[in-house]
C-alpha positions as a Markdown table, in Angstrom:
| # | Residue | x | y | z |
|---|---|---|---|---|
| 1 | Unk | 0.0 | 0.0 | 0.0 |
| 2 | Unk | 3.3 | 2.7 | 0.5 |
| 3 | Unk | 6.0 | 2.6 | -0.5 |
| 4 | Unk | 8.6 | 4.9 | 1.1 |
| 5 | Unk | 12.0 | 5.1 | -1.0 |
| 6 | Unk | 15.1 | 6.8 | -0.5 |
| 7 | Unk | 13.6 | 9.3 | 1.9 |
| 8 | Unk | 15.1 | 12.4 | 3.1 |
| 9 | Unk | 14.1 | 15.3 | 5.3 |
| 10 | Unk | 16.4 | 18.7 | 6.0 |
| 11 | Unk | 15.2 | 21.7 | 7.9 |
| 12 | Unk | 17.2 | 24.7 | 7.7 |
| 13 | Unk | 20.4 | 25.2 | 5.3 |
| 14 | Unk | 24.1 | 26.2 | 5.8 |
| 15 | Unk | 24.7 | 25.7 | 9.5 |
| 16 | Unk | 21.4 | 25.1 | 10.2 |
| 17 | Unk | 20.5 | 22.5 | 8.7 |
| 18 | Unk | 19.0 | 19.5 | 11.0 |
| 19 | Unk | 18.8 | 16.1 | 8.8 |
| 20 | Unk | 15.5 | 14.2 | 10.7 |
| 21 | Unk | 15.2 | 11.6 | 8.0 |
| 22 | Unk | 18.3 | 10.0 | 6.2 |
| 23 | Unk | 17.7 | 8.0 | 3.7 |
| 24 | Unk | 14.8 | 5.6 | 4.8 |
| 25 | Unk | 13.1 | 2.9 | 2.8 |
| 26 | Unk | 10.0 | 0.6 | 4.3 |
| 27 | Unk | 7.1 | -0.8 | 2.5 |
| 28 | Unk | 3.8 | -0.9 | 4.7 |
| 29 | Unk | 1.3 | -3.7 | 3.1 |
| 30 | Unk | -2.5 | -3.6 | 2.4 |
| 31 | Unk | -4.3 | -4.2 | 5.7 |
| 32 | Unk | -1.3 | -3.9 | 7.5 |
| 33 | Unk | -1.0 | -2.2 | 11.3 |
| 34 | Unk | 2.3 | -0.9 | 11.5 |
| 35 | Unk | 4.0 | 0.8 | 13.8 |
| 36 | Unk | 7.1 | 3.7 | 13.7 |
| 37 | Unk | 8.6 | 3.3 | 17.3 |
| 38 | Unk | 11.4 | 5.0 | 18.9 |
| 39 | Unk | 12.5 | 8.3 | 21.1 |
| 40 | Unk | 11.2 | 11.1 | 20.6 |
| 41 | Unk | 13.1 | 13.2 | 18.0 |
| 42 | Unk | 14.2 | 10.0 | 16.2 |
| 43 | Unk | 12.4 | 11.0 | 13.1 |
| 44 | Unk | 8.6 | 8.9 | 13.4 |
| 45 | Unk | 6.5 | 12.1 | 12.8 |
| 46 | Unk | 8.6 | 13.3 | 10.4 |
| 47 | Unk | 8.2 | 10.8 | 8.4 |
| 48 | Unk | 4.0 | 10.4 | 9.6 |
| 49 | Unk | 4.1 | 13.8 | 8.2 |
| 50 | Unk | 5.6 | 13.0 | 4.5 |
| 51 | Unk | 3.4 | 10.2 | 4.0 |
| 52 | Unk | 0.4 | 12.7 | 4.6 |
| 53 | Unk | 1.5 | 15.5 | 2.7 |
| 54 | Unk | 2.3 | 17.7 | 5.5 |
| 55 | Unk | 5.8 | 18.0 | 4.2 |
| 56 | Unk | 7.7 | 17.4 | 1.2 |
| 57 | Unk | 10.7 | 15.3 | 1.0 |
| 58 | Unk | 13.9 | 16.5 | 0.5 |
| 59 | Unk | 15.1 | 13.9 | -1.4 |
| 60 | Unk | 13.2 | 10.4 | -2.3 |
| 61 | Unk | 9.7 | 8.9 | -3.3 |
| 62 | Unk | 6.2 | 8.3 | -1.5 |
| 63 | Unk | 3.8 | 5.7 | -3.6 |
| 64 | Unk | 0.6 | 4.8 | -2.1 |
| 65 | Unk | -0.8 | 1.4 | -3.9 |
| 66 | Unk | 1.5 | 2.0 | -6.7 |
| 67 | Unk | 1.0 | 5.8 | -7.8 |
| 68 | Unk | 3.7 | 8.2 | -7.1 |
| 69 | Unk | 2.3 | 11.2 | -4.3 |
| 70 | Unk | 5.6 | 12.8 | -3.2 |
| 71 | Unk | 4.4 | 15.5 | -4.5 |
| 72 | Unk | 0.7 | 15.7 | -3.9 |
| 73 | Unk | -1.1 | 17.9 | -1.3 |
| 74 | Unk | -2.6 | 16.4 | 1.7 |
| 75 | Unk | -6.4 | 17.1 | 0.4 |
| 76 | Unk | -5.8 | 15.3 | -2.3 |
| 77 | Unk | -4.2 | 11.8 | -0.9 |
| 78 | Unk | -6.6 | 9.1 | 0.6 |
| 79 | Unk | -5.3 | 9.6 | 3.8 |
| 80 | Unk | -6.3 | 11.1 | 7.2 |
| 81 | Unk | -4.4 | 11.6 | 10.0 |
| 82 | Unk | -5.2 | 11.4 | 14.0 |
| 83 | Unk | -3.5 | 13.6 | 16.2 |
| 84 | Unk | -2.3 | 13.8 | 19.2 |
| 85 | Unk | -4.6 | 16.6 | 20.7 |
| 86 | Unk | -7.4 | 15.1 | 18.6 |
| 87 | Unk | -8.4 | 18.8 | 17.5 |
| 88 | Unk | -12.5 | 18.4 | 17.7 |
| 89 | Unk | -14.7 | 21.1 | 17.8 |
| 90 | Unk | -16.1 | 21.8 | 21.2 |
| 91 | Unk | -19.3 | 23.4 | 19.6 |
| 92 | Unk | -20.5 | 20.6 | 18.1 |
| 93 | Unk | -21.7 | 17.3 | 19.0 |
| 94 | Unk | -20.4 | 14.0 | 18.4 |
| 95 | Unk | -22.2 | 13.3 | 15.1 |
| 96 | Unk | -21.8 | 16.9 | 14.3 |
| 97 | Unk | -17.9 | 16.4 | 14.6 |
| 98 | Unk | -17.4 | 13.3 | 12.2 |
| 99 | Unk | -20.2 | 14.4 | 9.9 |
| 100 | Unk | -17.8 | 17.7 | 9.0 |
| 101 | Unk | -15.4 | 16.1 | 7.0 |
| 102 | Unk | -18.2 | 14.7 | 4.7 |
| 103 | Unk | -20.0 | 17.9 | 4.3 |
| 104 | Unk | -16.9 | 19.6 | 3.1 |
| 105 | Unk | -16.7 | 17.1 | 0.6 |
| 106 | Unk | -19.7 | 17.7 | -0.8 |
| 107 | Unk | -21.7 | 13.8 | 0.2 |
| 108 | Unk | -25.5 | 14.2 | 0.2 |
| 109 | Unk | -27.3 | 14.4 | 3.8 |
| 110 | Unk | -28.6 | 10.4 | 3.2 |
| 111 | Unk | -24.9 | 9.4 | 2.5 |
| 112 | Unk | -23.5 | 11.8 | 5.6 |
| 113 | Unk | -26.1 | 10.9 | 8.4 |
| 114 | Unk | -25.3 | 6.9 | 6.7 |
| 115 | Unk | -21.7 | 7.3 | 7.5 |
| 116 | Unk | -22.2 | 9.0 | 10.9 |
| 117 | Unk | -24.7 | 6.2 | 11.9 |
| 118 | Unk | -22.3 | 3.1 | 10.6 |
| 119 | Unk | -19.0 | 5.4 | 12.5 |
| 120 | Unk | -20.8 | 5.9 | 15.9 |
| 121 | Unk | -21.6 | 1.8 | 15.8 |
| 122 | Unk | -17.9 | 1.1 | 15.1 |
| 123 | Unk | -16.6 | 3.4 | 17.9 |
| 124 | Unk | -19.5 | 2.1 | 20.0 |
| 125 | Unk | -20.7 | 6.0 | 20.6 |
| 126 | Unk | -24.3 | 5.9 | 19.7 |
| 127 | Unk | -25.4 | 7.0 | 23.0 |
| 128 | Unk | -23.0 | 9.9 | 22.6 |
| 129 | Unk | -24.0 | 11.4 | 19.4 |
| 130 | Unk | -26.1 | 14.5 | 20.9 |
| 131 | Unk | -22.9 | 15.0 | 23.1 |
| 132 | Unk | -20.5 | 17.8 | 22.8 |
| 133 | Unk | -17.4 | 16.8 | 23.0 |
| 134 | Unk | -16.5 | 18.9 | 25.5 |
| 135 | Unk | -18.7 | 17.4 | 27.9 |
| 136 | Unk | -17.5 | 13.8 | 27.0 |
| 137 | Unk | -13.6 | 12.5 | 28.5 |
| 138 | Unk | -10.7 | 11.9 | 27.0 |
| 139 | Unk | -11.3 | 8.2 | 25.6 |
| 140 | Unk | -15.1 | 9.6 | 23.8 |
| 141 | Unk | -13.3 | 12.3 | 22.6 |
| 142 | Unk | -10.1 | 10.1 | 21.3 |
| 143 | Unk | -13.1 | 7.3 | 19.7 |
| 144 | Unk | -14.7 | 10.9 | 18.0 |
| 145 | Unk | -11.6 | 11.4 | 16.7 |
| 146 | Unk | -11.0 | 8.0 | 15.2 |
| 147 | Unk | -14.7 | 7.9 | 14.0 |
| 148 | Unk | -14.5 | 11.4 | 11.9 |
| 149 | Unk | -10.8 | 10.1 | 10.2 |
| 150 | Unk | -12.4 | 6.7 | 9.3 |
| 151 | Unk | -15.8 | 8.2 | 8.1 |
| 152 | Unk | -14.4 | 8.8 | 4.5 |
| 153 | Unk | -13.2 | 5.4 | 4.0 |
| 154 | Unk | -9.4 | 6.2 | 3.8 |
| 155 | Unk | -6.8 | 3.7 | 2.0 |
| 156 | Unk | -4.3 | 4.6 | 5.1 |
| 157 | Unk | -4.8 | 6.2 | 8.3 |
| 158 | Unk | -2.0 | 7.6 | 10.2 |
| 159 | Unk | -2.5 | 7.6 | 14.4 |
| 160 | Unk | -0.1 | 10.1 | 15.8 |
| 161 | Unk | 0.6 | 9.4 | 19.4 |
| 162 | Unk | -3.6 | 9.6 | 20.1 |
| 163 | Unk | -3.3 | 7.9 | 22.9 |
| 164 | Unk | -0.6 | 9.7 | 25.2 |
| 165 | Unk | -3.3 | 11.9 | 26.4 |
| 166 | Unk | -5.1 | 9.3 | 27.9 |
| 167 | Unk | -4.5 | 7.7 | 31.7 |
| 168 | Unk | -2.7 | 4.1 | 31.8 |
| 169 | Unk | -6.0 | 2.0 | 32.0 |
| 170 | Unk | -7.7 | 3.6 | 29.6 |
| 171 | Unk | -4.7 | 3.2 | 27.2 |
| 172 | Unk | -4.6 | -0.5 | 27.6 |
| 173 | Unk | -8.5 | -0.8 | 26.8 |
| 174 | Unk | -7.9 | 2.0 | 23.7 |
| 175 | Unk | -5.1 | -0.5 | 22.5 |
| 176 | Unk | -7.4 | -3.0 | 22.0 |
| 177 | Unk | -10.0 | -1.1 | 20.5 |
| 178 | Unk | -7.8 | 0.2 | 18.0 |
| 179 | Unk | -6.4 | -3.4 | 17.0 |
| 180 | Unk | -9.9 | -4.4 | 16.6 |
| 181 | Unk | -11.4 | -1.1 | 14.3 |
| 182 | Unk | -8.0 | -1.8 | 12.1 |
| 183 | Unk | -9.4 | -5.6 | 11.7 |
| 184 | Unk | -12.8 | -4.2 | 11.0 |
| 185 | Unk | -12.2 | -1.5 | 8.7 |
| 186 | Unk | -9.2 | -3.5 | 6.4 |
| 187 | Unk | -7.7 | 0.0 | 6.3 |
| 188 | Unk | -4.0 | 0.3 | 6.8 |
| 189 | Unk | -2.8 | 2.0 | 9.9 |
| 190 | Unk | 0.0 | 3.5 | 10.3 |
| 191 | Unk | 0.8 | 4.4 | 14.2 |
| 192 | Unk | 3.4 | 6.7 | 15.6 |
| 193 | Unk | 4.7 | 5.6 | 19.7 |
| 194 | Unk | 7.5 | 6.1 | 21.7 |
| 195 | Unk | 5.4 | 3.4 | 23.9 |
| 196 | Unk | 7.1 | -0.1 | 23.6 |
| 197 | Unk | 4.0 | -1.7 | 24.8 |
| 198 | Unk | 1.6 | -0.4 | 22.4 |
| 199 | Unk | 3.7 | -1.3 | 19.8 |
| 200 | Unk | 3.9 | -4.9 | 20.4 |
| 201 | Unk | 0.3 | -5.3 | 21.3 |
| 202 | Unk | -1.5 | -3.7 | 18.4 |
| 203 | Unk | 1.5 | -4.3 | 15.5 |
| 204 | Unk | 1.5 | -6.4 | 12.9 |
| 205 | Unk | 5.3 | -5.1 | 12.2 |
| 206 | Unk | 7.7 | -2.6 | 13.9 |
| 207 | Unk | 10.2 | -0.3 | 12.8 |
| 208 | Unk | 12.0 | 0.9 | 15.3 |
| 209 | Unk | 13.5 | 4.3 | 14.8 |
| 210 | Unk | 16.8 | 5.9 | 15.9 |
| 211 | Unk | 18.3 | 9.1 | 14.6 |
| 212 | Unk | 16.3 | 9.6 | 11.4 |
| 213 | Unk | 17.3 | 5.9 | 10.5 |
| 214 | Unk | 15.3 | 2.7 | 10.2 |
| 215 | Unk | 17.5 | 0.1 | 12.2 |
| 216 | Unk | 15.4 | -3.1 | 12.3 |
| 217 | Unk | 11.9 | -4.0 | 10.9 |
| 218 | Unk | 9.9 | -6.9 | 12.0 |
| 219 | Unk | 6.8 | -8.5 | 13.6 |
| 220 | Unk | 6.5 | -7.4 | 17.8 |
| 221 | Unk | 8.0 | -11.4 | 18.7 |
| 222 | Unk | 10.9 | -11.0 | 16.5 |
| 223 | Unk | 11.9 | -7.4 | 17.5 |
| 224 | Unk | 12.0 | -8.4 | 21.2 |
| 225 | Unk | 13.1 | -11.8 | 21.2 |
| 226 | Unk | 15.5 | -11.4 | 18.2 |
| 227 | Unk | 16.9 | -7.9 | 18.5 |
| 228 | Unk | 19.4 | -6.8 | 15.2 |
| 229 | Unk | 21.8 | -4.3 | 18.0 |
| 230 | Unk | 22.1 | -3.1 | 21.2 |
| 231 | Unk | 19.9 | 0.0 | 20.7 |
| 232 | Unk | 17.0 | -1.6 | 19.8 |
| 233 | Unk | 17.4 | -4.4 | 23.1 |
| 234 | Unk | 18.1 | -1.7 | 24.9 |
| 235 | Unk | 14.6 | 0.5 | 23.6 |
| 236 | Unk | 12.6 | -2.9 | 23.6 |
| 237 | Unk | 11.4 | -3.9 | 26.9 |
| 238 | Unk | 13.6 | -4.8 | 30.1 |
| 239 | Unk | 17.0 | -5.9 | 29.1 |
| 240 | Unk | 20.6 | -7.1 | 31.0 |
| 241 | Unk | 23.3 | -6.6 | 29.1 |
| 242 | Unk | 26.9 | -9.0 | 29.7 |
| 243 | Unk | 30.1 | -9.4 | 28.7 |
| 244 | Unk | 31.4 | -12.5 | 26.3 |
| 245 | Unk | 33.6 | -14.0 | 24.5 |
| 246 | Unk | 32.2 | -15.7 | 21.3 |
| 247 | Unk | 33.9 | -18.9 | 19.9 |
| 248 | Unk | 31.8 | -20.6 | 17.1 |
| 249 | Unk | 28.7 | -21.1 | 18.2 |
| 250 | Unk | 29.3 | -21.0 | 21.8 |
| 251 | Unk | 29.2 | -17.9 | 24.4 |
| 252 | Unk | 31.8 | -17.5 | 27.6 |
| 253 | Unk | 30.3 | -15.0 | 30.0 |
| 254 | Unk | 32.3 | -13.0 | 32.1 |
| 255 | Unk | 30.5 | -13.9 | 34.9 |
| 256 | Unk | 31.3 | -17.9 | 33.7 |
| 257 | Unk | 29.5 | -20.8 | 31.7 |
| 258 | Unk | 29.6 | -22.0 | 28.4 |
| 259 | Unk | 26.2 | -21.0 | 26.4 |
| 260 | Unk | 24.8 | -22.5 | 23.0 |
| 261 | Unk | 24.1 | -19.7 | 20.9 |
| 262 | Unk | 22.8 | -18.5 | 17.5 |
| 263 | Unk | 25.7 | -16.4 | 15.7 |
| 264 | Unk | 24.5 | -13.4 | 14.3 |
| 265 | Unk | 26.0 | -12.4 | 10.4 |
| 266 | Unk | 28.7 | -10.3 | 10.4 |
| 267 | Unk | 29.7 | -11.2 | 14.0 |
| 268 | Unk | 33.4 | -12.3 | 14.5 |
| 269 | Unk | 34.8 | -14.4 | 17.2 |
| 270 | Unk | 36.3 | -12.2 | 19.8 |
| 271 | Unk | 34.7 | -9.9 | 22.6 |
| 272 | Unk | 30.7 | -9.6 | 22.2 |
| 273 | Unk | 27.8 | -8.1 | 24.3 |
| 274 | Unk | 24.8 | -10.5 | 25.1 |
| 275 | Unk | 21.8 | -9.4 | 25.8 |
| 276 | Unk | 19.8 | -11.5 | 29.0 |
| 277 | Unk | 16.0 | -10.8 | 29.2 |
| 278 | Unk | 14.9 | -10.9 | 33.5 |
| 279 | Unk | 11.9 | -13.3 | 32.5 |
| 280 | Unk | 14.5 | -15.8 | 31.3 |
| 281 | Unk | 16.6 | -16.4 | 34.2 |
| 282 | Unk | 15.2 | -18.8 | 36.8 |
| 283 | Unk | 17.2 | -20.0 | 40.2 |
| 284 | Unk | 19.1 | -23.2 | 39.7 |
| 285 | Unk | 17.6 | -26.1 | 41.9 |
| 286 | Unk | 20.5 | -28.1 | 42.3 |
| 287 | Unk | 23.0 | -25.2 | 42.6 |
| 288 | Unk | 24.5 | -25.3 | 39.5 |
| 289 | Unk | 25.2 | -21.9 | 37.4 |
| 290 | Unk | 25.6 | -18.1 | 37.5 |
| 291 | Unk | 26.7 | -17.7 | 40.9 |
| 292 | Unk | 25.1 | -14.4 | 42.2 |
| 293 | Unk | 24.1 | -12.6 | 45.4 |
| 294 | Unk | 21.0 | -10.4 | 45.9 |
| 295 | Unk | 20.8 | -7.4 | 46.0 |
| 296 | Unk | 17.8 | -6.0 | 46.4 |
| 297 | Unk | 13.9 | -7.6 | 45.8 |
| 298 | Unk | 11.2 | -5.2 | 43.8 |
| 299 | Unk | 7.3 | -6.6 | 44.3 |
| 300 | Unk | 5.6 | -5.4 | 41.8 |
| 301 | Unk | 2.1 | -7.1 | 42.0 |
| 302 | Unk | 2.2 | -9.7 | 39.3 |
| 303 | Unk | 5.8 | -10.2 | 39.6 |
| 304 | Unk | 8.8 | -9.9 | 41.7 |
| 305 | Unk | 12.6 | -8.3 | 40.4 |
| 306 | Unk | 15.9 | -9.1 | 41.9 |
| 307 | Unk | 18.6 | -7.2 | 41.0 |
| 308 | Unk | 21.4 | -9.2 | 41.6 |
| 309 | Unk | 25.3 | -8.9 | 41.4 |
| 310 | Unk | 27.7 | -11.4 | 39.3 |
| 311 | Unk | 31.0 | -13.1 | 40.3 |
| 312 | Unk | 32.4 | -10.3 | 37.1 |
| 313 | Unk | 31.2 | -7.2 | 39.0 |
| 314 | Unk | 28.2 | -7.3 | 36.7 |
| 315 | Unk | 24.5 | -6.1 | 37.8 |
| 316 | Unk | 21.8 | -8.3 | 36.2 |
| 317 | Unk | 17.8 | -8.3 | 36.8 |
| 318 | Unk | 15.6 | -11.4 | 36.8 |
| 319 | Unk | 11.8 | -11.2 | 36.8 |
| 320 | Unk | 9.6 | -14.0 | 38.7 |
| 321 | Unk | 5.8 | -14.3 | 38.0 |
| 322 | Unk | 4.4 | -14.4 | 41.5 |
| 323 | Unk | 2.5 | -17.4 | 43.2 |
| 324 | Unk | -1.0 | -17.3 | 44.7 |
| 325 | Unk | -0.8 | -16.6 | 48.9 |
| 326 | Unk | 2.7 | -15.5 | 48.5 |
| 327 | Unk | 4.2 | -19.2 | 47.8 |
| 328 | Unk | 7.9 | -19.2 | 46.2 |
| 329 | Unk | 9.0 | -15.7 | 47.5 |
| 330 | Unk | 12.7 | -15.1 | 47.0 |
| 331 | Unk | 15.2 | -14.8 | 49.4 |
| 332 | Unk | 16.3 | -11.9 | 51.0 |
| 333 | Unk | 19.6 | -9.5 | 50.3 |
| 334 | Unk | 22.7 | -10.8 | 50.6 |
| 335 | Unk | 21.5 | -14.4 | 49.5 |
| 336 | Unk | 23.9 | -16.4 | 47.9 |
| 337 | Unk | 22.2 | -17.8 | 44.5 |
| 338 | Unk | 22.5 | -19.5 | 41.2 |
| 339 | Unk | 20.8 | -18.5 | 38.5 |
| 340 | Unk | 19.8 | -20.9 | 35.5 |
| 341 | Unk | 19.3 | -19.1 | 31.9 |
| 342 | Unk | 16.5 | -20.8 | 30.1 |
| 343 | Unk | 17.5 | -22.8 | 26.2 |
| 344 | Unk | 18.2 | -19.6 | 24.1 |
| 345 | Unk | 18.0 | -16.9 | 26.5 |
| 346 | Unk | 21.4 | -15.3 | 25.0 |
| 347 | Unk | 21.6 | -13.2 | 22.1 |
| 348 | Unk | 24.4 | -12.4 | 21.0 |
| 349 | Unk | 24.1 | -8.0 | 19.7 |
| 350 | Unk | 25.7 | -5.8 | 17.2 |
| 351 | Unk | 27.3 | -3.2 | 18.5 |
């Protein structure tokens, strides 16, 4: 469905010149939910922003299902875009609100009050419709928001940040919702997030973003359990990262032990970081293993996290799923411990 090639972005000249995209390729597939993820000022809106018109590129091509729109203004692309501060109108009510867009372009009142009863059924607003929406919260207002970009029948719709606004809960049940109106609609969405969690819930893919560069693509398992370089561990959930030597296929940690892993192309034999996640390191029943000594114990309702210091000097975190009535609880600090590292828990990174 797009097809970004080559892409640049400059602001300024001379001096002043700030690159925020460098040369970035990606195709995004018909029916696809795919995400841009990384820090902010990495380059994700930027390149939102190309796709919808909003700004030209400096150099490179945007094709959306095959015909070239680098060049075309934003009213005329079969896009629409969701912001961030949703930008409603307060005046109006909520059918008011995603009727507008069809009214400018000229649809008949049966076609119009059509679409605004088929959007308010997919956002499950109907009882809303009379409502201004500012006297709705933040969640109506963001599902008014979705209803009036959707209500045209877009081939892509881009989702900048919408949900940041909204309070942790609420942004786990919006997750959902927006997963399942992509499924609904078979519209291509294209989602901006500096939230690691949103991304792997709702994706189909990821691209995760660093310094106006692309550095991996993939689907949410593979970009967390298969990580191309340290960044992108690092930016992808919880993370310990060790010091190694790598012979073959085989990994010697600083801390000790001899791992099985999967080499990594372009990797040489020699000094390498691993990367541990804390759900994949158990204690070792029979004493066998990383020797380690606790440090400190974190409950955090559905699990605990030690933090726990290696034989090497090394800090390392391991994550436990906690047991009904409080039944496995870890030891206390200063508890002498092994720890066992589940079949394939190393991976060895790209620096």
């Amino acid at each position: 469905m797009i097809e970004i090639e080559n892409a640049t972005k400059t602001f300024g000249s001379g001096d002043a010149a700030f690159t925020a995209l460098s040369d970035v390729s990606v195709t995004i597939a018909n029916n696809e939910f795919f995400t841009l993820l990384g820090p902010s000022g990495c380059g994700k809106t930027t390149l939102l922003r190309l796709i919808a018109g909003f700004e030209p590129p400096t150099m490179g091509a945007i094709k959306l299902d095959g015909k070239d729109i680098t060049r075309l203004p934003p009213n005329q692309r079969p896009v629409n875009t969701v912001f961030q501060s949703y930008a409603l109108f307060p005046h109006m009510s909520v059918a008011q609100n995603i009727a507008f867009g069809l009214q400018m372009q000229g649809k008949s009142k049966s076609e119009v009050a059509a679409t605004v009863d088929e959007m308010l059924r997919l956002v499950r607003m109907e009882p809303m419709r009379d409502r201004r929406t500012s006297e709705i919260s933040g969640g109506q207002q963001q599902r008014v928001a979705l209803a009036r970009a959707l209500a045209p029948h877009p081939e892509v719709l881009l989702l900048d940040e919408p949900l940041s606004a909204l309070d942790l809960k609420l942004r786990k049940e919006m997750q959902i919702e927006l997963k399942r109106l992509q499924h609904e609609t078979g519209i291509t969405f294209v989602f901006v997030t500096h939230d690691q969690e949103e991304a792997l819930t709702m994706s189909d893919r990821v691209a995760v973003m660093s310094a106006g560069k692309i550095l991996q693509i993939g689907r949410p398992r593979d970009i967390y359990e298969s990580p191309a370089e340290r960044f992108v561990a690092n930016f992808i959930g919880e993370s310990n990262f060790l010091n190694a030597t790598l012979s073959g296929e085989t990994v010697t940690l600083a801390a000790g032990g001899d791992y099985a892993v999967k080499r990594p192309d372009g990797v040489h034999d020699g000094t390498v970081s691993v990367l541990v996640r804390p759900e994949h390191i158990g204690l070792s029943a029979n004493g066998s293993g990383l020797p380690a000594t606790i440090e400190n114990v974190v409950y955090s309702g559905e699990a605990t996290v030690a933090h726990l210091a290696l034989s090497s000097g090394e800090e390392i975190k391991a994550r436990f799923s906690n047991a009904p009535n409080g039944d496995g609880a870890l030891p206390g600090k200063g508890t002498h411990v092994s720890l066992a590292l589940a079949p394939g828990a190393i991976t060895v990174l790209r620096d």
